[in-house]
N, C-alpha and C positions, 0 to 999 in steps of 0.2 A: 757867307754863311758857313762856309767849311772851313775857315780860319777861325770861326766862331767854336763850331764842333770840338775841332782842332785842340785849343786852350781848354775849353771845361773838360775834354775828355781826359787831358794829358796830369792838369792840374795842380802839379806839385811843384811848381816853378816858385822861387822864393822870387817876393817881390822887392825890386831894385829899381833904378836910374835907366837900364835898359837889359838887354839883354846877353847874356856870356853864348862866344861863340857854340860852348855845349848845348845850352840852351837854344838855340836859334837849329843846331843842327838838329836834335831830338825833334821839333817840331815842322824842319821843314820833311825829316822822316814819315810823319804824320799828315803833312800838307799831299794830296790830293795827285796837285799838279806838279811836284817835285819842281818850285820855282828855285833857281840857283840863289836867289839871297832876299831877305824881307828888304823890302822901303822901311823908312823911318816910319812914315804913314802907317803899312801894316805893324811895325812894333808899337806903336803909339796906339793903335786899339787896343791890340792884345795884354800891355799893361793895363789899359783902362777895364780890360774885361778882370783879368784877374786882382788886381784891386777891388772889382764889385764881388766876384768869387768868393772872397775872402771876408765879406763883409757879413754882419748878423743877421742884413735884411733879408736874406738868401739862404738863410737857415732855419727851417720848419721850427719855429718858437716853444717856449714850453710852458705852461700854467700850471701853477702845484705842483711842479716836477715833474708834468707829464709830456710827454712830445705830442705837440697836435699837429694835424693835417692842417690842408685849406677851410675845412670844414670843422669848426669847434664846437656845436650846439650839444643841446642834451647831456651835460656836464651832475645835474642833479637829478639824485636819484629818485627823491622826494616827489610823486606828484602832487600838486596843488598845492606846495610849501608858500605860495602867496596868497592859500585861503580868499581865494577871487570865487573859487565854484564851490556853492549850496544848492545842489538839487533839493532838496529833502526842505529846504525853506529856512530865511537867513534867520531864524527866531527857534529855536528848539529845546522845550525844558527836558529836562534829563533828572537824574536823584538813581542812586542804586546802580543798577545794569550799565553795561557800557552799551553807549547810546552813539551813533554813528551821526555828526553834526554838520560839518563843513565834509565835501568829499573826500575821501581816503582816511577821514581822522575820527578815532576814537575818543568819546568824552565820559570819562569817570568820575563821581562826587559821591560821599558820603550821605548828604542831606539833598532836596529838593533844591534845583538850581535853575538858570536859568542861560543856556548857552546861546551867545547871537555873532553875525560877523561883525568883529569889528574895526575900527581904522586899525592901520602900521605904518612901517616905514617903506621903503624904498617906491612909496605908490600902491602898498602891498595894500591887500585885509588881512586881519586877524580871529582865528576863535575867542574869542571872549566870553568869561565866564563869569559872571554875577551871582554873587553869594546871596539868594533872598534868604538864606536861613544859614548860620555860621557853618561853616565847610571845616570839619576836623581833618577829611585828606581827600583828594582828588589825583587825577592825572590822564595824559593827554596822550595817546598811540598814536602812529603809527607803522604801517605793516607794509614793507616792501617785497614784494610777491617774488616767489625765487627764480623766476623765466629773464628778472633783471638784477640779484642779489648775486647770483653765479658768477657775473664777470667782477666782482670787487674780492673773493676769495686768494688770500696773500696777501692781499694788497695793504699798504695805509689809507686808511679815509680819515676826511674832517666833516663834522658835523657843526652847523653857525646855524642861530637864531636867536631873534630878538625876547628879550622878555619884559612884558609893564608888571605892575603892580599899584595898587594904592595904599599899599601899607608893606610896611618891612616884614617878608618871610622868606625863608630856603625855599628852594627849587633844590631835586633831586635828577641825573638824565641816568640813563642807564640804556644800555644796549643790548638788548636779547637775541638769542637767536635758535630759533623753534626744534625740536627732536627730532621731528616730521617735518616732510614738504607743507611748507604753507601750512603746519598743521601748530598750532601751539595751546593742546594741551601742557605739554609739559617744554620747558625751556631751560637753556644755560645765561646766563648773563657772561657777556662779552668784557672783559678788563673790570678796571676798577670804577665804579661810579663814579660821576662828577656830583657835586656840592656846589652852591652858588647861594650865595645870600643877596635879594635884593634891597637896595637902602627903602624903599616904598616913597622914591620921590615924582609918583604920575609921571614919567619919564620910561623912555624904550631903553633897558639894558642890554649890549649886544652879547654873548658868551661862544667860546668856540672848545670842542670837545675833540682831542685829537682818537682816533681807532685807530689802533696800528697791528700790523699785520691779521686780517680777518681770519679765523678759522675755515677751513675748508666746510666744515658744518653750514659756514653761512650761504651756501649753494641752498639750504633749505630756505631760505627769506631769512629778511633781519630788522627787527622791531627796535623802535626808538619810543624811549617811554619818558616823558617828562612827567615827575612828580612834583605836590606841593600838600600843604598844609597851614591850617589856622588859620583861614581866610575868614576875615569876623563879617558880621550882617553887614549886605549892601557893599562891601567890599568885589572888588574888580581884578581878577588874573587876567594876562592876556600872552600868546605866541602869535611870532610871526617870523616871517623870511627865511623859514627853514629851507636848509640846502645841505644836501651830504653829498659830497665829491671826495672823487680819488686824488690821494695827494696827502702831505700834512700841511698845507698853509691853506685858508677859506681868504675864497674869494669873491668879488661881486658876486650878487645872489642874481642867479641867470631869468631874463623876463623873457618868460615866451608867449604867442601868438593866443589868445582867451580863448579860440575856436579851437586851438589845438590842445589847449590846457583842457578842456571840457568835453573832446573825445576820448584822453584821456583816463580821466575818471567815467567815463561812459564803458569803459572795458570792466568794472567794477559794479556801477549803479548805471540804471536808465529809465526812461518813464516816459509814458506818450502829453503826459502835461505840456505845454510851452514851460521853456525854463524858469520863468519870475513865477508860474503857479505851485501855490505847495501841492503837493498830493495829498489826496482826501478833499477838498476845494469842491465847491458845486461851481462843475463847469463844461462846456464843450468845447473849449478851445483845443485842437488835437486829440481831442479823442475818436475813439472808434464807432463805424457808424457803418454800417454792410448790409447785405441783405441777398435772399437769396440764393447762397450755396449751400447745397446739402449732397452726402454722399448716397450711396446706393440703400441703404438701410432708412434714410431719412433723417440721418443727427446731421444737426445744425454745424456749418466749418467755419470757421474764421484765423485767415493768415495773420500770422505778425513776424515782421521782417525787423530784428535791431539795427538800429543805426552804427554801432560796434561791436563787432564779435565779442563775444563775452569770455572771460579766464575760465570761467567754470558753468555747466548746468547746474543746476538747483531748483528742482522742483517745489520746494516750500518758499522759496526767492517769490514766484512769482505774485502778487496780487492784483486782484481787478475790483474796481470800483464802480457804482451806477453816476452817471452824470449829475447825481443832487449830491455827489459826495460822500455817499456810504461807504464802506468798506464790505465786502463779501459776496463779491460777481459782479457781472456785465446785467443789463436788462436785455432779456430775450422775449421778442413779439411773431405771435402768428396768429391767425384767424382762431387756427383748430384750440390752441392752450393759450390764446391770451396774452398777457404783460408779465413776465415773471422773472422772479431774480436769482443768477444763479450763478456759482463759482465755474467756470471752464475745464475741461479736463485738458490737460500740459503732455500727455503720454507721447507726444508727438514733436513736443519741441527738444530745442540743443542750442546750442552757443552761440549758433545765428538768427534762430528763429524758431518758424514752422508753422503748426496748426493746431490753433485751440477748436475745440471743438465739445460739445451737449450730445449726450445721446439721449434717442430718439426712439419710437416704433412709429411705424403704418402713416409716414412721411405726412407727419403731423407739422413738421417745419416747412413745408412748401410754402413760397411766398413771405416768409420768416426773414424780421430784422434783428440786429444786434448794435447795442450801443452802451458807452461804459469808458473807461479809463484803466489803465496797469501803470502797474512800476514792476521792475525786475531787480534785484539784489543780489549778487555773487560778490560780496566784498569778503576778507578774509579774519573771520571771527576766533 
């Protein structure tokens, strides 16, 4: 072991047939036990060590130009760039407003459309976007929140993803990057736009878009915006396998764990539904259901504990729903007031949680149940 030490420590031995008597004295300098001369035996390892020493397998590798550790995960910055998570429900019509479809991604249309998950490649989903009425322009966001856009500042990134289509049109990408933290009122576009015409042969086009050196601005986040246009009736857009890494060459599009992919986007959107329910749904699976606590004045309490800290509070994020699906409160029951429906007050919650809670007089909630459904939204609009 200390002849082992010995050679990596020393290291700079050019490799030969054996070793020059300098050589041999430099490290028996180094040896330990000051033995007066190596065995051929101990020179016969020590080439074999430094042989491997010198070898590429024994040198932290690099991907995209970058030097990785043992550990090379989390490579894209993108979450949910394999459009696997739809909280919000794998069918969502949109037209006007930009309308939040698949997790983390924005969808924009011109006309009444019709966005659902659809198949891709690598095993992926995709946004899929169906023209039920001709699309003159649309396009697809996403917003990388700047607590993870910071560490790409200087740097070169590539941006790869697949594009379908069922008819030949331009794709336009473009890279923004906001004025304000996370905040994109107003923006600068990042370099020059790419252009991409697809042939419209129902087929996945793959495109790679090189960013090179990020502005120090991009510490505020950095939006990736795919446009299109001329999408005639009943025609079909689709993305998929998006991935932006540091580096300029794209490479495999990274699969990570679905459970992790969906906590994820849970730091964004969440919702007491089971995941396959859309919200708004008449249901009780996972919902809330309590009874019981009331504070010293007599208004009704009820905790809610996220399953992932949230990036931001937002008190209009929050919504609650009655178990037949309505939108606009929890149902609240007590002897004294009866079956009634009514929005929560939030004054108490934050990023983890906390306490909704009804006010109340003259502890009219004694014996009071509450029952209902939420979703919470902090994504970045």
């Amino acid at each position: 072991v200390g002849d082992i030490i010995d050679v990596v420590a020393y290291g700079a031995f050019v490799l030969a047939d054996h070793y020059t008597k300098a050589e041999d004295d430099a490290m028996l300098a180094l040896k330990s036990n000051q033995a007066t001369t190596y065995t051929k035996t101990e020179d016969d390892i020590m080439l074999a060590l430094k042989a491997n020493l010198n070898s590429p397998a024994l040198v932290n590798p690099t991907i995209n130009g970058v030097a990785q550790s043992g550990y090379t995960g989390f490579k894209n910055y993108i979450i949910n760039g394999g459009f696997d998570i739809w909280q919000r429900g794998n069918n969502i019509p949109v037209g006007g407003a930009p309308t939040y479809t698949a997790d983390r991604w924005l969808v924009a249309v011109d006309t009444s459309s019709n966005v659902y998950r659809g198949g891709g490649t690598n095993e992926n989903g995709s946004v899929a976007i169906n023209a039920t009425t001709t699309i003159g322009y649309g396009y697809v966001k996403h917003r990388i929140e700047s607590a993870n856009s910071k560490s790409l500042v200087g740097k070169d990134a590539t941006l790869s993803l697949g594009l379908y289509s069922t008819s030949s049109l331009g794709f336009t990408v473009r890279i923004n990057i906001p004025d304000g933290v996370d905040t994109y009122t107003t923006i600068t576009q990042h370099g020059s736009q790419f252009n991409y015409t697809h042939t419209g042969s129902n087929n996945w086009e793959n495109i790679e878009v090189p960013l090179s050196s990020l502005p120090y601005s991009a510490a505020n986040g950095i939006e990736i915006m795919i446009e299109f246009s001329n999408v005639p009736l009943n025609g079909v857009v689709a993305i998929t396998s998006a991935q932006l890494e540091e580096g300029s060459v794209a490479t495999p599009f990274e699969q990570r764990p679905i459970g992790l992919e969906l906590s994820l986007c849970q730091r964004y959107y969440e919702k007491s539904y089971p995941y396959a329910i859309k919200p708004g749904t008449a249901s009780t699976q996972g919902s809330v259901y309590m009874g019981g606590v009331v504070d010293n004045t007599g208004s009704g309490l009820l905790p809610i504990r996220f399953k992932v800290e949230k990036r931001a509070w937002n008190s209009s994020g929050f919504l609650s729903y009655s178990e037949n699906g309505s939108a606009g409160g929890f149902n609240w029951w007590s002897a004294t007031l009866g079956n009634t429906k009514t929005v929560p007050n939030t004054n108490y919650m934050g990023t983890a949680g906390g306490m909704l809670w009804r006010a109340s007089t003259a502890n009219p909630f004694a014996g009071f149940v509450v029952n209902g459904q939420w979703t919470y939204d902090c994504e970045i609009y």
